[in-house]
N, C-alpha and C positions, 0 to 999 in steps of 0.2 A: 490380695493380688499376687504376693509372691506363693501363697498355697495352690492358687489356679496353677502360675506355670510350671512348678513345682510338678503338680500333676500331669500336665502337658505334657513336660518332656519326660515323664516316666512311664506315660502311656505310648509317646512315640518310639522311645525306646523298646521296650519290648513289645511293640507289634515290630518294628524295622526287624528284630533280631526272628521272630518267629516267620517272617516274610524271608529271609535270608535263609534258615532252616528246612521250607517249605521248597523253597530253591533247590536248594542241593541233596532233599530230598526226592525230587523231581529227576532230577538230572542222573541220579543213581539210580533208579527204578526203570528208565528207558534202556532200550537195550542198542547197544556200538553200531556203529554205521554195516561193518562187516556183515553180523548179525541179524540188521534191519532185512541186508539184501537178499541172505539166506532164505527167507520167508515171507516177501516180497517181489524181488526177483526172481528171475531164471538163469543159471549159471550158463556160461557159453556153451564150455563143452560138454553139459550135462544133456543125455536125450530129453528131447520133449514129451511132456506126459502124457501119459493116454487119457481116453475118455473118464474110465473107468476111477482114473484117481482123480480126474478135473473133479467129477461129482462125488467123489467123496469129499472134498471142501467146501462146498457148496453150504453155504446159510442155512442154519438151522438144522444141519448134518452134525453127527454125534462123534466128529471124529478126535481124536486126542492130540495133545500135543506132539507126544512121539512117535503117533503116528503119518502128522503134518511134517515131522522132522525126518519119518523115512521119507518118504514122499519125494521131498525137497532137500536132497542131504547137502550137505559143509560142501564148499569145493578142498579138492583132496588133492588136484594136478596144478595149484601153481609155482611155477617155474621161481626157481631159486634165484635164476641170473641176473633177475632184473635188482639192480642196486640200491633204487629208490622207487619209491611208491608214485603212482602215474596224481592228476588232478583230480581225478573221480573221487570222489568220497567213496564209492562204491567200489572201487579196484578196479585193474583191468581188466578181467574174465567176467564183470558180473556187466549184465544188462540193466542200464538204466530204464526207469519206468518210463514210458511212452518211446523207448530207443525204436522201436518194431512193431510200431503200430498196427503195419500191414499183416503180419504174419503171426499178431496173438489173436487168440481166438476170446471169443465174447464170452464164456465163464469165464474166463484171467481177466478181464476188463472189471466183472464185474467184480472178482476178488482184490481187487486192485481197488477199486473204489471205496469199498467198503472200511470201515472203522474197524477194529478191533473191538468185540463187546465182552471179553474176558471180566474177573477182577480186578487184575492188575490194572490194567486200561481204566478202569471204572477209577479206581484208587489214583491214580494218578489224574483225570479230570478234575476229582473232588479237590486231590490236592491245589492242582492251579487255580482255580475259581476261589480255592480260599488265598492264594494271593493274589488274584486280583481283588479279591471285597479286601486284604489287607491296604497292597496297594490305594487301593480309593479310599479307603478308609485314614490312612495316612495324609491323601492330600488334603481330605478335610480340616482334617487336624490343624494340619499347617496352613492352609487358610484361616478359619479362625482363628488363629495363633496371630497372623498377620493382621485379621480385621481387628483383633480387640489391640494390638499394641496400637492400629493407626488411632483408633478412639480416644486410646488414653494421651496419645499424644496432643491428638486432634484439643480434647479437655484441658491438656497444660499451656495449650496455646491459648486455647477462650478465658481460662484464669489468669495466667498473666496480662493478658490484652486487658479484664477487664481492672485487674486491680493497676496498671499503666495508663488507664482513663480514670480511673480514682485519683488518683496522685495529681493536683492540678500543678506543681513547683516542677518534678519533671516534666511535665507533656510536651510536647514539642507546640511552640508558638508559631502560627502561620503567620508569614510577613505580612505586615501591614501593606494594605492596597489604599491608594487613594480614595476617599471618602464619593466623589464628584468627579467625573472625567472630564477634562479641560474640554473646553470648546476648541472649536475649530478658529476664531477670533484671535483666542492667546494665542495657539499656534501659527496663527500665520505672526501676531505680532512676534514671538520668540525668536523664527527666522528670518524676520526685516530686519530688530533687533540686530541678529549675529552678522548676517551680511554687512550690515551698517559699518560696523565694530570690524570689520577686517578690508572695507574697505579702505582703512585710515583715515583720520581726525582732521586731517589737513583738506580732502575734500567733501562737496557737498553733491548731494543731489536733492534737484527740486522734484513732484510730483503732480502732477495735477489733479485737484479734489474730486472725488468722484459722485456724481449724484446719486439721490437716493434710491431709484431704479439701476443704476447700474452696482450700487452695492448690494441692495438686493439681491440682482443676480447674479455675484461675484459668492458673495458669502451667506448665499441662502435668503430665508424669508427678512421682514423685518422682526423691530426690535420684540414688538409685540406677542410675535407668533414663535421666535425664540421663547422669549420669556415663559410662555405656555408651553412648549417642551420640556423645558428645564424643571419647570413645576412639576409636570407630568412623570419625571423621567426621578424624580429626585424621591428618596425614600426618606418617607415621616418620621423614620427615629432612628438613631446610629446605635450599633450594636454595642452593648456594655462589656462592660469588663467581667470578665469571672471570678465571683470574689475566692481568698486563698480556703475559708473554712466551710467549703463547699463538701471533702470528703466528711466531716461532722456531722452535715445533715443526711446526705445520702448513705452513710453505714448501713440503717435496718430496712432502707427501700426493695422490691423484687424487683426484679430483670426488667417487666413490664414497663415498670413508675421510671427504671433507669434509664432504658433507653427512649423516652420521652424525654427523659429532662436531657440527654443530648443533643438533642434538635433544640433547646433554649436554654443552654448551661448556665446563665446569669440568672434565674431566677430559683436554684437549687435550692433557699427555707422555701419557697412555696410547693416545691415539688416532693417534700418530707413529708405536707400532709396528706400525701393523697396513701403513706402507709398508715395509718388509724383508723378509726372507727368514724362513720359518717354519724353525720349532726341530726338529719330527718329520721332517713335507712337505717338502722345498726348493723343489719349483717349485708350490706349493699358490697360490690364487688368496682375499687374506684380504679381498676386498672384500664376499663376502658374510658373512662373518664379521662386519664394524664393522654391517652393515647389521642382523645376529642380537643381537647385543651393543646395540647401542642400544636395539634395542625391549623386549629385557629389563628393560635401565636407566629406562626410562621408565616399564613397569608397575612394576617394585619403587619408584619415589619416589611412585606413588598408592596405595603400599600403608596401611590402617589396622593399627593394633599390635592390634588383633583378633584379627586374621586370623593364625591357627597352621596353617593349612592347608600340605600336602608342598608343594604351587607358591609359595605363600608363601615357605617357605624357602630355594627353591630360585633366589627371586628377592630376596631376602636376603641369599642366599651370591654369587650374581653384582654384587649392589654392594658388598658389601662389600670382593671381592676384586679390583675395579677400582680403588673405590678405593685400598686399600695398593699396588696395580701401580703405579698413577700416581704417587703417594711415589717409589717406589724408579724407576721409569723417568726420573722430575726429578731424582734425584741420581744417576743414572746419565750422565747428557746431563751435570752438573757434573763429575762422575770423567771424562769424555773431554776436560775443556775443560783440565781443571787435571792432568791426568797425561798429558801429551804427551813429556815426558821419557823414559819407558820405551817407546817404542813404537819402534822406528826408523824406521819411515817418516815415523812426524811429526817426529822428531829431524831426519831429513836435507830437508824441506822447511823448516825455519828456520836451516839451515846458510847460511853466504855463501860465495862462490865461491870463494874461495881456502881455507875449510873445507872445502870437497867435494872441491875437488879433492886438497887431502890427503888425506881420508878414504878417497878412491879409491888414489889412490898406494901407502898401506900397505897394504888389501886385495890388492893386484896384489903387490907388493911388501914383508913383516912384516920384512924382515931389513931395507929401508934405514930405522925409524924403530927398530929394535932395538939399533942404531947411540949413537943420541942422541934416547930416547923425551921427556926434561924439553924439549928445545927443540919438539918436534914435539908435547905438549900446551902451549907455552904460544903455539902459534900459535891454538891453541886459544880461546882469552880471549873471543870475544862468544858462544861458546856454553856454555865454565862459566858463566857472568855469567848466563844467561837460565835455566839449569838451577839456581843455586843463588837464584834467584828466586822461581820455582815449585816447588819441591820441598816448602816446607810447605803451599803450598796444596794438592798431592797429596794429601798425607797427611791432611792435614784433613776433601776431599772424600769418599777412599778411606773415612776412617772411619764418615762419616755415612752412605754408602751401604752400609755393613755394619751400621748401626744402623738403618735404614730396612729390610734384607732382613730383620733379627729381628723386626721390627713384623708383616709378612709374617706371618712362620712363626708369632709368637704367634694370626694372623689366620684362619688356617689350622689350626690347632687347634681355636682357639675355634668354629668352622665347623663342625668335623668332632665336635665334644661335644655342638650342636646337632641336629645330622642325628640321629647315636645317640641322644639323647633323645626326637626325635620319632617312631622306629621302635620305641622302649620304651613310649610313649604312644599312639599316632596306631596303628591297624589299615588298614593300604595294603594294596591290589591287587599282587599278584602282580608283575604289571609296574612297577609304582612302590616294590615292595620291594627289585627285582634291582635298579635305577637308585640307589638311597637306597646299596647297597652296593657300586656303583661310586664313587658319590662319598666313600664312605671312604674306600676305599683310595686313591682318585686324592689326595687333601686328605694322606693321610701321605705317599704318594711323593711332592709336592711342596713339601712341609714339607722333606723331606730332602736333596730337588732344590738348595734354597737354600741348605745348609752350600757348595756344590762353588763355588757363583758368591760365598758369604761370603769361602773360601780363597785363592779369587784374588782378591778385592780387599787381602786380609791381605797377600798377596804382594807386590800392588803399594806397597802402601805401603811395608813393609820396603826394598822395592828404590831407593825414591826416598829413603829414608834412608840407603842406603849409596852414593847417589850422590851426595849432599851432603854427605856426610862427605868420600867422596873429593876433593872440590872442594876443600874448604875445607884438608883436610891435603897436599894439592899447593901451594895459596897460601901455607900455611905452611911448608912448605920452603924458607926463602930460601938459608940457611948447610949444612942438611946434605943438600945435593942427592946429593953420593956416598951417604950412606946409605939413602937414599930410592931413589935406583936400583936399591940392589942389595936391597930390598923392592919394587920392581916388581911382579911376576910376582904376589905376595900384595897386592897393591892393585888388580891388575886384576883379580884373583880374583872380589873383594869387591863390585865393581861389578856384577859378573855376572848372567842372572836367574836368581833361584832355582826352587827344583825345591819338587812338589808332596809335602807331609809333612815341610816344615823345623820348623824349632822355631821361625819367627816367627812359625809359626800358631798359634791356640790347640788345645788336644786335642781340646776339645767340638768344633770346627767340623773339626776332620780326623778325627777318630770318626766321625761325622757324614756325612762326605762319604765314605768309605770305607765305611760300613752299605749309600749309596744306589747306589754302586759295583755294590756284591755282592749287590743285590737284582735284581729282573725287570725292567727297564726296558721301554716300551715301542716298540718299532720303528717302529711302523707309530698311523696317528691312530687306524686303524678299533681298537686293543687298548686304547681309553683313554674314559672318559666320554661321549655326546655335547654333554652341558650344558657339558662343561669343555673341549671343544677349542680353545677361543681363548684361555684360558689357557695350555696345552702349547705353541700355535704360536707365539704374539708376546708372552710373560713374556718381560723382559730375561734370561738368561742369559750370563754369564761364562764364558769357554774358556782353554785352554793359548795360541789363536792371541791371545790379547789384546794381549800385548807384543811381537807382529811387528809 
């Protein structure tokens, strides 16, 4: 940027300066006002020319300069007296052009019109035309000059604004509004109230009871038909808080995913999956999905509890199921933080160099630590040390995120008893019945979806348990190291990952996950809902790749 302007003003510079040159080049080349009138005028008291020389100047006549200057010579009689020069640019003895209209003759008219087509004349147009293309040429300059600083300006404002909407601790918090706006009821009661209360203690006033047509018509309908405004008028869910580690999940999102999760800032871990890779699609593009998903999220929070209508539901079931996504997406983002131990790539990025490079050694080489495997783990020592640090917060995390995906499935259910009751209830279109029983089915296969991603969290936990044991029963081998060797082989066993359908799982979640197995899964997005495709795409899901 500072090479551009750089260049900018060194090019404005020497055009200004060749543009100023061009000038006063100009301006030297022309010839003195006196001089113009020599050769354009007729001096006063110079006789009038004859025919004879009029057509000698004549256009396209071969006459010479000096012989245009006999012609027409210098005035030679003005008077000395005069002490100062008259207004005329032209002097007082010379005739102004068109001074005598009447009395020049039509060759002077014509000579009078006419341009000069000499060299010099030639040279001197050339020269002004190239300041004007300098001229314009300048101002461009300096326009763009102007448009790329508004730009860049323009750009340090969209960066700060956006990283000042990053920052949830500054933002500015809008005051809280009341939830519910009073009725009209408290209101009158607040100013009988205060009236009361200044009329003083000491007196009373009695009232007479009003019947229930005249309060009716005093304060609207009855209680009834209140009561069914209020329903009506009242919004099904009050807005959340924004939690504070909102800018942690949004860091790698695009512009797109970001300004979606603005229109519903409380649900920022669900709004991080839609940067990844989709679960059906691989190379699917989820940006217009956050942009689908949010406008949903916005009409279902102005929804009234009224409203039982199929779209109702339908936007109902899309909040509901973001939110439980966002649950289990927050404790999924904690299981990556705190089960770094089973992964090996994260294992050998907090290795130290003389860890790695044994760890390399024996890959290349199992027979030279087969040798003397007690001395070649206890080189070991700053990565048991970190591993039996965090292995209960593994387990800890791993749990809550299996207690978070059952929220899910209860969620999902409950979803799917709703839908069937309103197709029990509710007489739908043809087309809004087929959809109603897409979304069943879709709501049980992903009910069952979440046992396979429950079983690998089961797993991983297990696994972090049998790697803290291993720790801990290495550190306690001081004396019977012989024996401990020659159980080796069943200690490295032990550590190992386990396979899917062990008995650290529970049955329910490998029944479970073995039903959704041997069911129809779907291949392809177009075999699945279209209300529900950003669930199938960016739901966390759990793999066998998890602990590479």
């Amino acid at each position: 940027m500072h090479r551009r302007a750089f260049g900018a003003c060194v090019s404005s510079g020497l055009l200004l300066y060749f543009f100023c040159f061009a000038t006063l080049f100009v301006s030297s080349t022309r010839p003195r006002e006196l001089e113009r009138a020599n050769y354009l005028g007729v001096p006063a008291f110079s006789p009038p020319p004859g025919r004879a020389e009029l057509q000698a100047i004549q256009p396209h006549s071969a006459a010479s300069f000096t012989e245009r200057r006999r012609i027409f010579p210098p005035p030679t009689s003005i008077s000395e007296d005069e002490g100062s020069f008259s207004d005329d640019p032209l002097g007082p003895s010379v005739q102004r052009p068109g001074a005598d209209d009447d009395t020049r003759s039509p060759p002077e008219e014509e000579q009078l019109r006419e341009q000069p087509s000499g060299r010099l004349a030639k040279l001197r147009r050339f020269v002004g035309n190239m300041g004007r293309r300098a001229r314009s040429r300048l101002r461009r300059i300096w326009a763009g000059i102007k448009r790329g600083a508004a730009k860049v300006k323009m750009g340090a404002r969209r960066a700060a604004r956006a990283v000042y909407q990053k920052l949830p601790r500054i933002r500015r918090q809008s005051k809280q509004q009341p939830l519910y706006p009073r009725g009209r009821e408290e209101e009158e009661g607040e100013r009988s109230r205060s009236t009361s209360a200044s009329s003083g203690s000491s007196e009373e006033e009695f009232l007479p009871a009003l019947t229930p047509e005249e309060y009716s018509a005093k304060y609207g309908g009855g209680g009834e038909t209140a009561e069914g405004r209020a329903a009506a008028a009242e919004p099904e869910a009050v807005s959340e808080a924004v939690p504070n580690d909102c800018l942690e999940f949004l860091m790698g999102v695009n512009r797109y995913v970001l300004n979606a999760s603005r229109r519903v800032p409380e649900l920022c871990a669900l709004w991080s999956r839609f940067s990844g890779t989709c679960n059906v699609s691989k190379l699917r593009d989820t940006d217009i999905l956050a942009g689908n998903l949010a406008e949903l999220l916005v009409r279902a929070k102005q929804l009234g509890r009224s409203d039982t209508s199929f779209n109702a539901a339908k936007l109902r079931l899309a909040l509901a199921l973001a939110r439980a996504q966002d649950r289990v997406a927050r404790a999924g983002k904690n299981t990556d933080k705190a089960c770094w131990l089973v992964r090996v790539q994260q294992v050998m990025k907090r290795m130290t160099r003389e860890e790695r490079e044994l760890f390399e050694r024996v890959l290349e080489n199992p027979m030279s630590a087969a040798r003397d495997p007690l001395s070649a783990l206890a080189r070991m020592g700053h990565l048991m040390n970190l591993v039996e640090k965090d292995a209960d917060s593994c387990v800890e995390k791993a749990k809550a995120e299996i207690l978070e995906r059952e929220r899910l499935q209860d969620v999902l259910m409950a979803q799917r008893e709703k839908l069937q009751t309103t197709l029990r209830k509710t007489k739908l279109a043809p087309a809004e019945d087929q959809e109603a029983e897409e979304l069943v089915r879709d709501l049980l296969l992903l009910h069952n979806r979440e046992f396979c991603s429950s079983e690998i969290m089961s797993i991983v936990a297990q696994h972090a348990k049998n790697i803290k044991a291993f720790i801990i029963d290495f550190k306690a081998s001081g004396n019977g190291k012989r024996w401990w060797k020659i159980q080796l082989p069943m200690k490295i066993a032990s550590i190992m990952p386990i396979a899917r359908g062990s008995k650290a799982v529970p049955s329910h979640i490998s029944k479970g996950c073995r039903a959704y197995e041997k069911s129809k899964q779907p291949k392809r997005i177009t075999e699945v809902a279209n209300f529900m495709e950003w669930f199938w795409e960016v739901a966390l899901q759990r793999g066998d790749d998890y602990q590479r």
